[in-house]
C-alpha positions as CSV (number, residue, x, y, z in Angstrom):
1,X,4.6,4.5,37.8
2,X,7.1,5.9,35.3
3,X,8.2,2.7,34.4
4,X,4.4,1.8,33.2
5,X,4.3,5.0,31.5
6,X,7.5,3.7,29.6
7,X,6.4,0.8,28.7
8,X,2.9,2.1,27.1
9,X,5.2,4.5,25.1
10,X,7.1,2.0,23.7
11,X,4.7,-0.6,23.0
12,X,2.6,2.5,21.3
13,X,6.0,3.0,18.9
14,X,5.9,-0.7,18.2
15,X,2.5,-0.8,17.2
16,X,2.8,2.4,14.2
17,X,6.4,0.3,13.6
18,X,4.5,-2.2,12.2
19,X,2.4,-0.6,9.9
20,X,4.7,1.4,7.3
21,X,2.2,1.8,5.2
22,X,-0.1,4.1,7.2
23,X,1.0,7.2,8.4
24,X,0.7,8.9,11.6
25,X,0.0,12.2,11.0
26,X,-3.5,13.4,10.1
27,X,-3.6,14.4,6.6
28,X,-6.4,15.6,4.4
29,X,-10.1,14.1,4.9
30,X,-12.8,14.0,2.8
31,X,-15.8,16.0,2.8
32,X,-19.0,13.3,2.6
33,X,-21.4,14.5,-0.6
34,X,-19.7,15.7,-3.1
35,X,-20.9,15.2,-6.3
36,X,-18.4,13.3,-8.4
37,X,-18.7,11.3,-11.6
38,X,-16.4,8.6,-11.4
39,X,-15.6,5.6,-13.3
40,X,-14.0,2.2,-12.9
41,X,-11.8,1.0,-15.2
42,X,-10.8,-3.0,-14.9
43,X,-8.5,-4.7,-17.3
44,X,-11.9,-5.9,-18.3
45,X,-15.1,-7.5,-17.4
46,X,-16.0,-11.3,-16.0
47,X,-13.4,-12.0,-13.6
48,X,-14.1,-12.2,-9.9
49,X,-11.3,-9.8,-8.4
50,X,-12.6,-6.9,-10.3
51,X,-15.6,-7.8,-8.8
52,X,-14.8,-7.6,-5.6
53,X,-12.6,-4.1,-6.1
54,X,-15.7,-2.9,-7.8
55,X,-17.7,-3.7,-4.4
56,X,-15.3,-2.4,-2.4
57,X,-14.9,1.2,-4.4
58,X,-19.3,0.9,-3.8
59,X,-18.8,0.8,-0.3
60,X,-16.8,4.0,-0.2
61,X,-19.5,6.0,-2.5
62,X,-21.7,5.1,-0.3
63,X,-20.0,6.3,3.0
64,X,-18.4,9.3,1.0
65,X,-22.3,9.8,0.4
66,X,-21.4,10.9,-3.8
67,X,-24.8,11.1,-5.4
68,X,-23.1,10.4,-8.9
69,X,-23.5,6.1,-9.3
70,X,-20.4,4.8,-10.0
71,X,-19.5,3.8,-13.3
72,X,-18.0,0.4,-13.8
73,X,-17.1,-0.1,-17.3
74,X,-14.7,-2.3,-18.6
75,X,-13.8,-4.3,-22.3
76,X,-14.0,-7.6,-22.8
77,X,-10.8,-9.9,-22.3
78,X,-10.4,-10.2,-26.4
79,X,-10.6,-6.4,-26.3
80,X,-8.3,-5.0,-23.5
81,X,-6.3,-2.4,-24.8
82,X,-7.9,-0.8,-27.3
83,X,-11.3,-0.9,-25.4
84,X,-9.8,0.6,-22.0
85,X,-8.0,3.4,-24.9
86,X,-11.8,3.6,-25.8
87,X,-13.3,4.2,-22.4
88,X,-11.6,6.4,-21.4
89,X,-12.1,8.3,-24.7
90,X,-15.7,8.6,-24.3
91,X,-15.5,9.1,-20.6
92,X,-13.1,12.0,-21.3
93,X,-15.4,13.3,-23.8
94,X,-18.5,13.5,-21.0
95,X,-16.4,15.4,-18.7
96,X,-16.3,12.7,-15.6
97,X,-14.3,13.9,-12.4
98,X,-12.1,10.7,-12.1
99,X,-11.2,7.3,-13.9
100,X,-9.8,4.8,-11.9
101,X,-7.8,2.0,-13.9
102,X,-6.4,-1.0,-13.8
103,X,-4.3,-0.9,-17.3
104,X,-3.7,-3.8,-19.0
105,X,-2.6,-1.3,-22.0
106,X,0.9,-0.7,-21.0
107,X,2.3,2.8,-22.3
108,X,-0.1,2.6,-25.3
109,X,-2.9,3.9,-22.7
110,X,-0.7,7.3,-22.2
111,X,-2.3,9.9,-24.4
112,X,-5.7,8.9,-24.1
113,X,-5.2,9.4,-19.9
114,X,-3.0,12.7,-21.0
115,X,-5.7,14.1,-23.3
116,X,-8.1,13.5,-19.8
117,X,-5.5,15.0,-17.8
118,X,-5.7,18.4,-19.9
119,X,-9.4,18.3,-19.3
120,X,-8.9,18.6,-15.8
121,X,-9.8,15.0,-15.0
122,X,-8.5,13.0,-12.6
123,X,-6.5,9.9,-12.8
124,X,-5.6,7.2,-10.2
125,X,-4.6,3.9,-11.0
126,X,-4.9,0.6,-9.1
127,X,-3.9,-2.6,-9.7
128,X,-1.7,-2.0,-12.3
129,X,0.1,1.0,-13.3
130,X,0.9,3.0,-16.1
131,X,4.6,1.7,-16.5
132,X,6.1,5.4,-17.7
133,X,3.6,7.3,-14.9
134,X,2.6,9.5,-17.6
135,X,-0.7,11.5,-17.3
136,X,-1.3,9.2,-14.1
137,X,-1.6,11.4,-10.6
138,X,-1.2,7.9,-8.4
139,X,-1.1,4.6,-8.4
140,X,-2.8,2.4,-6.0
141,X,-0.6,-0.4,-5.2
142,X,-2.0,-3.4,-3.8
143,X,1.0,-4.9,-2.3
144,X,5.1,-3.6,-2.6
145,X,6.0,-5.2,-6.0
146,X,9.6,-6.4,-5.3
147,X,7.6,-7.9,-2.1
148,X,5.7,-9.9,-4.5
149,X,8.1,-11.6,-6.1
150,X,9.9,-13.2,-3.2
151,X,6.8,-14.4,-1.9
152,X,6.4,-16.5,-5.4
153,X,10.1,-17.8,-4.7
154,X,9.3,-18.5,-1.1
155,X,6.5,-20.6,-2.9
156,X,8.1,-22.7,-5.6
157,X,10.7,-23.0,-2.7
158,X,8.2,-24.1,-0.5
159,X,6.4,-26.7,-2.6
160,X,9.5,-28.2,-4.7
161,X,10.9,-28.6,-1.2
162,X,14.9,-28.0,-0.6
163,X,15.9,-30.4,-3.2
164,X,14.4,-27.4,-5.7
165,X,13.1,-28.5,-9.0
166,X,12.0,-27.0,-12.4
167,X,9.0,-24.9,-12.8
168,X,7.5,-22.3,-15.4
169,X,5.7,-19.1,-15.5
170,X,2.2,-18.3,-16.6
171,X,1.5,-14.9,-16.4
172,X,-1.7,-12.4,-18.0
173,X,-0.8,-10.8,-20.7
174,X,2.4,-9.2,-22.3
175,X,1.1,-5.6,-21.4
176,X,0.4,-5.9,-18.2
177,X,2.3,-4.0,-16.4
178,X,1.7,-5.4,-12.6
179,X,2.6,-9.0,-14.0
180,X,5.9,-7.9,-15.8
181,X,6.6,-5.9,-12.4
182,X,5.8,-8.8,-10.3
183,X,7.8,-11.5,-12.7
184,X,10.7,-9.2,-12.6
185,X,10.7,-9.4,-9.1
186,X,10.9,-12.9,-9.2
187,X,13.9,-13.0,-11.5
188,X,15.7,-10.4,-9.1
189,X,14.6,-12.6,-5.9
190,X,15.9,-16.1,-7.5
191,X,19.4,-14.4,-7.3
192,X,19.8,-15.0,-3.8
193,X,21.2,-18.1,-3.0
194,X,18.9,-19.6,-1.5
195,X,16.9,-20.2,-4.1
196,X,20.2,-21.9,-6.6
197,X,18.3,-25.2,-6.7
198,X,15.1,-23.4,-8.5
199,X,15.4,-23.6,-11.7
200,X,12.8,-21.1,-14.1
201,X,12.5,-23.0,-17.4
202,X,9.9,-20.5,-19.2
203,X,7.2,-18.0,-19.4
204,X,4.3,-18.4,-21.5
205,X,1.1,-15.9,-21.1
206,X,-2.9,-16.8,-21.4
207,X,-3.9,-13.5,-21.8
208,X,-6.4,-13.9,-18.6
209,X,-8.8,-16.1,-20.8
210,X,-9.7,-19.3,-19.0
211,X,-9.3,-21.4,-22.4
212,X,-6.0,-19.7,-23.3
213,X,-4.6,-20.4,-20.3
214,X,-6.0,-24.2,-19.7
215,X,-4.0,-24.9,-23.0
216,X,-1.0,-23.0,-22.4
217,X,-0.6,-25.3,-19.0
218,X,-1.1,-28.2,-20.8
219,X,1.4,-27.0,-23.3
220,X,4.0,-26.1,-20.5
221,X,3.5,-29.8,-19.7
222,X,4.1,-31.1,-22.9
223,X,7.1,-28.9,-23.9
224,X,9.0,-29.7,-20.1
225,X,8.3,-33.6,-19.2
226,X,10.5,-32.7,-16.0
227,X,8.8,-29.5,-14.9
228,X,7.2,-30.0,-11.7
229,X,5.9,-26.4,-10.7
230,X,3.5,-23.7,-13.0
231,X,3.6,-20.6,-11.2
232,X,0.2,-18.5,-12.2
233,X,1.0,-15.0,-11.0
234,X,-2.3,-14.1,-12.4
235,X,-6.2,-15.1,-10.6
236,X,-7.5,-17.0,-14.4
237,X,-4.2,-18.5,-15.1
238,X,-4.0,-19.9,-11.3
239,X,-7.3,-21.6,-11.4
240,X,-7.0,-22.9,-15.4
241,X,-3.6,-24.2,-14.7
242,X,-4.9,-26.2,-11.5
243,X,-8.0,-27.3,-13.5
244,X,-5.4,-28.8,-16.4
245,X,-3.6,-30.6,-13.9
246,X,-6.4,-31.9,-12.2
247,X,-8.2,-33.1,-15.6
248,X,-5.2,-34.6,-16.7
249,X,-4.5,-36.4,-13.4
250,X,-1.1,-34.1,-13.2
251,X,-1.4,-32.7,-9.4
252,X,0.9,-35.3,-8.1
253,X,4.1,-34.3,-10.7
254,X,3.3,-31.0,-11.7
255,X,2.0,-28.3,-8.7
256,X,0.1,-25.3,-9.6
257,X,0.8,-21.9,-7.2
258,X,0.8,-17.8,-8.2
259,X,-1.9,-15.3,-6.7
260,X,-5.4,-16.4,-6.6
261,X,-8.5,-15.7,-4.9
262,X,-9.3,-18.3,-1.9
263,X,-13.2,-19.3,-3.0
264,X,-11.7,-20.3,-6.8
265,X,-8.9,-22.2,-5.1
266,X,-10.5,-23.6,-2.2
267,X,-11.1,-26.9,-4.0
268,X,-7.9,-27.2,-5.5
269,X,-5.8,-26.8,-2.3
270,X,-7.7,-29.3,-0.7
271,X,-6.8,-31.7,-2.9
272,X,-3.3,-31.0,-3.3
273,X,-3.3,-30.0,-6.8
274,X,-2.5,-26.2,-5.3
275,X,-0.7,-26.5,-2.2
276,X,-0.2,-22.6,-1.6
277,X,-1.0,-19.2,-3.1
278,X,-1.0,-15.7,-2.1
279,X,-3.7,-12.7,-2.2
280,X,-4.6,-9.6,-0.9
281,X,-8.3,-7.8,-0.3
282,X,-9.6,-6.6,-3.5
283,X,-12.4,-5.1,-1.7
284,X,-9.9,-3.0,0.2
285,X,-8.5,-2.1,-2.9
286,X,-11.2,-0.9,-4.6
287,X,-12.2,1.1,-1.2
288,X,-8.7,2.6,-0.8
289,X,-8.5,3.8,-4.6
290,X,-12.0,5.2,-4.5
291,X,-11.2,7.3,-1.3
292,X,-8.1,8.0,-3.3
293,X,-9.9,9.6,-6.2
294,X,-12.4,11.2,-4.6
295,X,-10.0,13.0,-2.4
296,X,-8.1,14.3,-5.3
297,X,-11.0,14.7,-7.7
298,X,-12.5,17.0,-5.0
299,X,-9.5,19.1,-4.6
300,X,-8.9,17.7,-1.0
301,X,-6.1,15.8,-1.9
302,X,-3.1,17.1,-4.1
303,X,-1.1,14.1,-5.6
304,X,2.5,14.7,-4.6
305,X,5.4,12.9,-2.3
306,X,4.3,13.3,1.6
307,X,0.6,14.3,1.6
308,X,-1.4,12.4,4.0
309,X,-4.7,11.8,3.8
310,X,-7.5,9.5,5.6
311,X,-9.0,6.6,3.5
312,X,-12.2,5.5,6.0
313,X,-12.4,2.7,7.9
314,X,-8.7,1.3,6.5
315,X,-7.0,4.5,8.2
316,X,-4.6,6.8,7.0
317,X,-1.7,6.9,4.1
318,X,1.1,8.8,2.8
319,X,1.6,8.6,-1.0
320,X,5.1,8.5,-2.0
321,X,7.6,8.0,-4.8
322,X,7.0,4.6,-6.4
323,X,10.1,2.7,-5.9
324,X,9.2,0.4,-8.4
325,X,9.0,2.7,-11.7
326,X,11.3,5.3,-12.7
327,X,8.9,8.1,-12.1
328,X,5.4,8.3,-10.5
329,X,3.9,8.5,-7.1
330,X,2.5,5.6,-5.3
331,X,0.0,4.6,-2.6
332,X,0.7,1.2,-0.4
333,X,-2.1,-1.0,1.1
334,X,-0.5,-4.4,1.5
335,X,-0.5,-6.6,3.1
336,X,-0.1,-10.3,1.7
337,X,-2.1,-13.4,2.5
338,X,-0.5,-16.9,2.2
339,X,-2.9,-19.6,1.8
340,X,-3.0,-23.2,2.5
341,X,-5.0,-26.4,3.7
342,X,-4.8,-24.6,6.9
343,X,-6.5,-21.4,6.7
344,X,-8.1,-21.5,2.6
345,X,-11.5,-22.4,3.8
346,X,-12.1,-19.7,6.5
347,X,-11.0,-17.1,3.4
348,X,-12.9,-18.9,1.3
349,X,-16.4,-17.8,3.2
């Protein structure tokens, strides 16, 4: 009998072992019916991941029961920076409770979210962070960024096969500070030996406009005759770059791979043209930061290193120093998806 009891004990440790991103200990809950006006931020409007975070942060207003709607405003892609500086302005001058935002404005977005700060307001990023931290209380972090970076390696390394090859970079936009994070990573990750037959020739950025980013692929193409790999860390620049290839006949000497979501890929895995990518649940991540917000927004939740707090039906978390900036606190959902000819259509749905 003792002997059972020992083995439920331990399997019980190997199950929390596996999930560092959750925490055991209760930690603060929220109180269902608060009324909070909130508003979500994307880098801007007409792109499908955003989407999905916006139907996930939905979900949580309605479970958290807030009677405020939710506010999702965003700028258009020609209009990032200044029109997040502008939103969050105007949302500042209405006296909201919380803006939640994916910046795509670098450290140029730091007064505007410290002149909300000093009117008491809160401010939980998601996506991508404010690189300095400043006037930010969180950052909701999709996936460890270092993590992301050797799964692009694992990738290239993947596809180009252990005979390596060349490949390139097309990333978002200069500003953005997940990309820079995530191509960093890379950069750090292609130090390891294993990797010495990958060879990173440039990086070129389409701003996450589907025309942009077409011609900066076929560009790449032009520029490196012997490139064989574009590695799209960014959901437009994924799909334009696998489109170019496939219009120009290009998916058998030049593969396309980054993060993507599985429905705008589906067709171009199938075909060979993107062999693998990688994604997470951007309707978790919308869910998680909106549970994060509210929490804070409501008083419930202080943002510091150790405090615990339940986030719904995706459990609980412990925010934490952010390993991956100089200064700020972070929240961790994880995980990553890989996705191939083997499982793209079942994620696809």
């Amino acid at each position: 009998m003792k002997s059972r009891f020992l083995i439920n004990a331990l399997l019980a440790s190997a199950v929390f072992a596996i999930v560092p991103q959750a925490s055991q200990a209760a930690g603060a809950t929220a109180e269902p019916g608060k009324s909070l006006n909130m508003v979500l931020l994307p880098k801007f409007l007409g792109i499908l991941p955003f989407d999905q975070a916006h139907q996930g942060a939905k979900e949580a207003a309605a479970e958290l029961k807030n009677p405020v709607e939710l506010q999702f405003l965003g700028p258009t892609p020609d209009n990032s920076v200044a029109g997040q500086i502008e939103i969050i302005t105007n949302a500042t001058t209405q006296g909201v409770n919380a803006i939640l935002i994916s910046n795509n404005s670098g450290d140029q977005i730091v007064p505007a979210v410290k002149a909300a700060k000093e009117k008491g307001i809160a401010i939980v990023t998601w996506d991508s962070p404010i690189p300095s931290a400043e006037g930010e209380d969180v950052f909701v972090a999709q996936v460890d960024f270092s993590e992301t970076g050797t799964v692009m390696a694992d990738m290239a390394l993947s596809i180009l096969g252990e005979d390596g090859g060349k490949f390139a970079i097309l990333s978002a936009s200069p500003d953005a500070a997940n990309q820079n994070a995530w191509i960093a990573a890379m950069l750090e990750a292609l130090k390891d030996p294993k990797y010495a037959k990958l060879e990173l020739l440039d990086t070129v950025y389409g701003n996450d406009q589907s025309e942009e980013s077409y011609n900066q692929a076929l560009a790449l193409v032009d520029k490196y005759p012997d490139m064989e790999l574009i590695m799209a860390p960014t959901s437009v620049g994924i799909v334009a770059a696998a489109k170019a290839m496939q219009d120009e006949g290009l998916c058998d000497k030049v593969k396309t791979s980054g993060l993507g979501v599985p429905s705008e890929m589906l067709a171009y895995t199938m075909n060979g043209c993107a062999p693998e990518f990688a994604l997470w649940s951007f309707v978790d991540l919308g869910y998680l930061t909106y549970y994060t917000a509210y929490l804070i927004s409501s008083g419930a939740l202080k943002a510091e290193d150790g405090a615990q707090f339940a986030a719904g039906r995706m459990g609980e978390y412990t925010i934490t120093k952010d390993p991956t900036r100089d200064a700020g606190l972070r929240v961790l959902m994880g995980p990553f998806s890989v996705y191939n000819k083997d499982n793209v259509e079942a994620a696809a749905k």
